[in-house]
C-alpha positions as CSV (number, residue, x, y, z in Angstrom):
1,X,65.5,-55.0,13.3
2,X,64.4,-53.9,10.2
3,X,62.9,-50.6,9.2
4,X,59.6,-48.7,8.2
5,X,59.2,-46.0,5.6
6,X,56.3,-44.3,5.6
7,X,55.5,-41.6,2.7
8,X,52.9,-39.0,3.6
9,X,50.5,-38.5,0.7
10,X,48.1,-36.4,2.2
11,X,45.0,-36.9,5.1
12,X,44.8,-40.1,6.3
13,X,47.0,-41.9,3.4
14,X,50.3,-43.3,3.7
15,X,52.3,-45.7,2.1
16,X,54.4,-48.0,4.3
17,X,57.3,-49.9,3.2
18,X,57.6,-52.6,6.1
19,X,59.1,-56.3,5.5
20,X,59.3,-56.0,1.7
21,X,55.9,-54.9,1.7
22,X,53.8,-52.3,0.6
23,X,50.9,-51.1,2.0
24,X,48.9,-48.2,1.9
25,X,46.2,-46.9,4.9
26,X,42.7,-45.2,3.8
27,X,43.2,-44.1,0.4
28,X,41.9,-40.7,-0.6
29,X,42.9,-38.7,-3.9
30,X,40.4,-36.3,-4.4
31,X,41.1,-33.0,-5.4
32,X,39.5,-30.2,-3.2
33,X,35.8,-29.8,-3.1
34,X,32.5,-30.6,-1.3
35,X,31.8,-34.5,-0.5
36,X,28.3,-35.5,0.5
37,X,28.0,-37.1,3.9
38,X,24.9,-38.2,5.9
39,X,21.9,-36.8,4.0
40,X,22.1,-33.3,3.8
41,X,25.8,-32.3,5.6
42,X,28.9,-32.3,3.3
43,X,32.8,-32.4,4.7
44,X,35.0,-30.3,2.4
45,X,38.1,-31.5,1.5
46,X,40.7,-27.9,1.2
47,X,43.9,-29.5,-0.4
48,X,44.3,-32.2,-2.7
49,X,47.0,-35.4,-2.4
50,X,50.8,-34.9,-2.6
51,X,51.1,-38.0,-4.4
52,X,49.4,-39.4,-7.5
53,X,48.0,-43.3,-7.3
54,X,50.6,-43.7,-10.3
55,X,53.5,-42.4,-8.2
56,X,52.7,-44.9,-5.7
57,X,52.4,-47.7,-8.1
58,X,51.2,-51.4,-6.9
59,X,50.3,-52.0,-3.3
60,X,50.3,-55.3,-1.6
61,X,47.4,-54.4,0.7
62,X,45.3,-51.7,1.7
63,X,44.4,-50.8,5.3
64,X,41.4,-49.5,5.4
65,X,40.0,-48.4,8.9
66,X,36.4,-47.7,7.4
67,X,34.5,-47.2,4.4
68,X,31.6,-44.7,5.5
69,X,33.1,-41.5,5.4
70,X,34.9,-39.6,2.4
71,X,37.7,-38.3,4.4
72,X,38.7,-41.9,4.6
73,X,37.8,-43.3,1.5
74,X,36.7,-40.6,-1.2
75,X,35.8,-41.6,-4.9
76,X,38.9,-42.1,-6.4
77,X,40.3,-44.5,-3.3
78,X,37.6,-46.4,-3.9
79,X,38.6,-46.7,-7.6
80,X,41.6,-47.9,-6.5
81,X,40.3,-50.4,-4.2
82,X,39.4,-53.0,-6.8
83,X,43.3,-52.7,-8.3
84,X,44.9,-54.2,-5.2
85,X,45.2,-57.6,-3.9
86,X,44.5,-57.6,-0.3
87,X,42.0,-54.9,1.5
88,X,41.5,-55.5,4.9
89,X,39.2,-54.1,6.9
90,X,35.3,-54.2,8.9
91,X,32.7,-56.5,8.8
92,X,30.6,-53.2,7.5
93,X,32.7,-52.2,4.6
94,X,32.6,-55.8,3.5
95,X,28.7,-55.6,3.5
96,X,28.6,-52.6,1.8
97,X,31.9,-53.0,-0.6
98,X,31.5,-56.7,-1.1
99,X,33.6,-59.5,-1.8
100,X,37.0,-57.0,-2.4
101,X,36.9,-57.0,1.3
102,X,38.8,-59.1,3.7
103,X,36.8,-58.8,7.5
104,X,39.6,-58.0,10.1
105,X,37.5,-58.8,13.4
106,X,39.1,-57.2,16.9
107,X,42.4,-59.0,17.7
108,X,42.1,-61.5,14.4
109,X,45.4,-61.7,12.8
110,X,46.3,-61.9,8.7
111,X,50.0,-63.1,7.7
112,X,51.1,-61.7,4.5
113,X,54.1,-63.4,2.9
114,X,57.1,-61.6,2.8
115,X,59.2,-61.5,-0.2
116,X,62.5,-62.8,0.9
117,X,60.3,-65.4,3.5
118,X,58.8,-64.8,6.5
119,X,55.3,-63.5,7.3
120,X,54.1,-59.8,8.0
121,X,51.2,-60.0,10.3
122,X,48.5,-57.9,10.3
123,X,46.3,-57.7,13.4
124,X,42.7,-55.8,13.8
125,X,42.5,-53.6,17.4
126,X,39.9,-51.4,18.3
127,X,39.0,-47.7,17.3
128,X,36.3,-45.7,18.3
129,X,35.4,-42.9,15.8
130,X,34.5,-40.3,19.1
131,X,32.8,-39.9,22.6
132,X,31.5,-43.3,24.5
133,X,28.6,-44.6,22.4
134,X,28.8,-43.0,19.1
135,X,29.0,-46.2,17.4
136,X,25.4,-45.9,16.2
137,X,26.1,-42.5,14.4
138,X,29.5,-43.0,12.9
139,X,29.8,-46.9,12.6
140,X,32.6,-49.3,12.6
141,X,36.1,-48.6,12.2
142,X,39.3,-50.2,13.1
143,X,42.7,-49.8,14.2
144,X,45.5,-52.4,12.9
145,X,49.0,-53.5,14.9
146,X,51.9,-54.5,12.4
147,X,54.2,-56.8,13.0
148,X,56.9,-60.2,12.2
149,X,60.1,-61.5,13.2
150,X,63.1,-58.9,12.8
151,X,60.5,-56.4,12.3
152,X,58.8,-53.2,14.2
153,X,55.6,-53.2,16.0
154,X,53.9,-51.0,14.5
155,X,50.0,-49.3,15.3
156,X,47.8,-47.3,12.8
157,X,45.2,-45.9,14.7
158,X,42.0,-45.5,12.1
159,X,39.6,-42.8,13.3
160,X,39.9,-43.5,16.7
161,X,38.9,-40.5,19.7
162,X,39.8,-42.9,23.2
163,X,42.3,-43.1,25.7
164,X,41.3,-45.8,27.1
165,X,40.9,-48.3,23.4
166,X,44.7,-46.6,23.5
167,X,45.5,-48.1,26.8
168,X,43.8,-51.3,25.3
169,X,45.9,-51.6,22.4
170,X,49.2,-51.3,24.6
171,X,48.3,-53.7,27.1
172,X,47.7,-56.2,24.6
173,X,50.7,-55.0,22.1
174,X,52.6,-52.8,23.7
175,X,55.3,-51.3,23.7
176,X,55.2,-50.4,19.9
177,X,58.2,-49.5,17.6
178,X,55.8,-46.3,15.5
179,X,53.0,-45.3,16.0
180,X,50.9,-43.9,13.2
181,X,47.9,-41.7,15.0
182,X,45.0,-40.4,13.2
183,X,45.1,-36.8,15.4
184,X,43.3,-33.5,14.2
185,X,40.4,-33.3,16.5
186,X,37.9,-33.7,14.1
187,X,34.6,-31.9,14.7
188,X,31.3,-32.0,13.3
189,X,27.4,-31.0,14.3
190,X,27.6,-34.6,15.7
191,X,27.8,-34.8,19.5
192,X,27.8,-31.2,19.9
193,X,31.2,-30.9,18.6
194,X,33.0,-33.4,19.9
195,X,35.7,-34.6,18.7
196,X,36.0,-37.6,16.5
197,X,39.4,-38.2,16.6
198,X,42.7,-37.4,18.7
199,X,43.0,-34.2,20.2
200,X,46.8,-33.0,19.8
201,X,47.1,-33.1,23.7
202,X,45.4,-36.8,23.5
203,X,47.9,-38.3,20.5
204,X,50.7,-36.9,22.5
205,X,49.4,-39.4,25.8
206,X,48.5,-41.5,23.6
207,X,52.0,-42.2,22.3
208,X,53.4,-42.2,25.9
209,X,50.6,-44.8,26.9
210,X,51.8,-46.9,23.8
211,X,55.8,-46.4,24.7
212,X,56.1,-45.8,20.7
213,X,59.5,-45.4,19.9
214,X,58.7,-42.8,17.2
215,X,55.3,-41.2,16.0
216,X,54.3,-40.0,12.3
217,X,50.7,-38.2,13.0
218,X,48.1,-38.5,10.2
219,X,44.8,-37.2,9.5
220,X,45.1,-33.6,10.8
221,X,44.8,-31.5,7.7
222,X,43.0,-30.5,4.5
223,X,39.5,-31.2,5.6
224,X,37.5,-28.6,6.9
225,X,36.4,-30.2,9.9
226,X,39.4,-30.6,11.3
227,X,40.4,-28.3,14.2
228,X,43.7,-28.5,15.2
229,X,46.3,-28.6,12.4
230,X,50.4,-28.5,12.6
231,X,50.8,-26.1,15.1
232,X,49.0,-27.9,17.7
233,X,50.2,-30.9,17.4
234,X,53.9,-29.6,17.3
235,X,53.5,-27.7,20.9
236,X,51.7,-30.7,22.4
237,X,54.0,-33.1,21.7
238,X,56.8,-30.4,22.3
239,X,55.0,-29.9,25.8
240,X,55.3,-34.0,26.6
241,X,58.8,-34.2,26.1
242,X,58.2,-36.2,22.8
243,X,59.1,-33.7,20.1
244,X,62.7,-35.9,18.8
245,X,60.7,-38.3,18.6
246,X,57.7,-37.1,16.5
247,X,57.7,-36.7,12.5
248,X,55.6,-34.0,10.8
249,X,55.7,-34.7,7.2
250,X,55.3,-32.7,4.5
251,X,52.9,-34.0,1.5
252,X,54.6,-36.5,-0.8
253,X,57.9,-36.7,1.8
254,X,58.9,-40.4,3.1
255,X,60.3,-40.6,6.5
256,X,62.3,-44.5,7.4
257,X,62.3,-46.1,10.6
């Protein structure tokens, strides 16, 4: 089977290397600073990017789990947006973004050509961006499962809170090869505080519900609203049994496969 490289550039951006591909998941490059968010509430981002949109050079596709919030798409990703071929995501961020938008729908699949033949399929699976029924507050947002002959299954969460979409995914997909899980366990005034993605405890089930074979955690740091860094999510996953198996990266490191 071949491999996956995946190079941490900082919140919930990554570059993966899969199939002679490129791709790159929400893409954020702001420095730090305030970023204006429903109205009159702001998330602050603390720490900039470990990697320049140079470094990374040109992309064959973006993954982009939603549009609506800055800590998934700031200023600058969305610069870069209209510089790639390919950006999948929602039927939302195509309504607001336009036409540079390809609509993913729940379990619709996209086959990218890969260079030496072959396709790399993309497939859209759920997310849900905190407790049951917040979709009217924080929109739509989606997931996506990787995958091709000779090559790893692999999930990217998006901003996604549930067990139970986690079960979902694995019964339709499962086991997967890596699993990329947006963790942190974001928290805003929405809900009362609860949170709006994985929980440490949660992304460490959640990777034993998926069987993944080895887990790269995103989205857990340099935003404000986050409330459960490194730390946590080293003793949960410690705690589960699942700590050779799990790959904290440092900002701008690349970890294969």
């Amino acid at each position: 089977m071949d491999t996956i490289s995946v190079r941490y550039v900082g919140g919930p951006t990554a570059v993966l290397g899969l199939g002679g591909l490129r791709l790159l998941t929400d893409p954020t490059f702001d420095p730090p600073g305030e970023h204006p968010i429903g109205g009159t509430r702001v998330l602050t981002k603390t720490a900039g990017p470990g990697v320049s949109p140079e470094e990374i050079g040109p992309v064959d596709a973006v993954l982009l789990s939603h549009d609506q919030h800055p800590d998934n798409l700031d200023s600058s990703g969305r610069e870069l947006l209209g510089t790639v071929p390919l950006v999948l995501s929602t039927a939302s961020a195509r309504e607001r973004l336009g036409e540079q938008v390809t609509v993913l729908a729940d379990e619709a699949t996209y086959a990218l050509a890969r260079p030496g033949g072959g396709e790399l399929r993309v497939t859209g699976v759920p997310a849900r961006h905190g407790p049951e029924g917040c979709e009217p507050l924080v929109g739509e947002v989606t997931g996506f499962v990787l995958g091709g002959e000779g090559l790893p299954t692999v999930y990217v969460s998006g901003d996604n809170a549930s067990l139970d979409v986690v079960r979902t995914v694995a019964d339709r997909h499962g086991p997967v090869d890596v699993a990329l899980l947006f963790a942190g366990a974001a928290r805003t005034a929405l809900f009362d505080g609860a949170p709006l993605t994985l929980t440490s405890t949660d992304a460490a089930e959640a990777a034993k519900i998926l069987g993944a074979g080895q887990v790269v955690p995103l989205h857990f740091e340099q935003w404000g609203h986050f409330s459960e860094g490194r730390a946590p999510l080293r003793e949960a996953f410690a705690a589960a049994g699942l700590a050779d198996r799990t790959h904290l990266l440092g900002l701008g490191d690349t970890v294969t496969l």
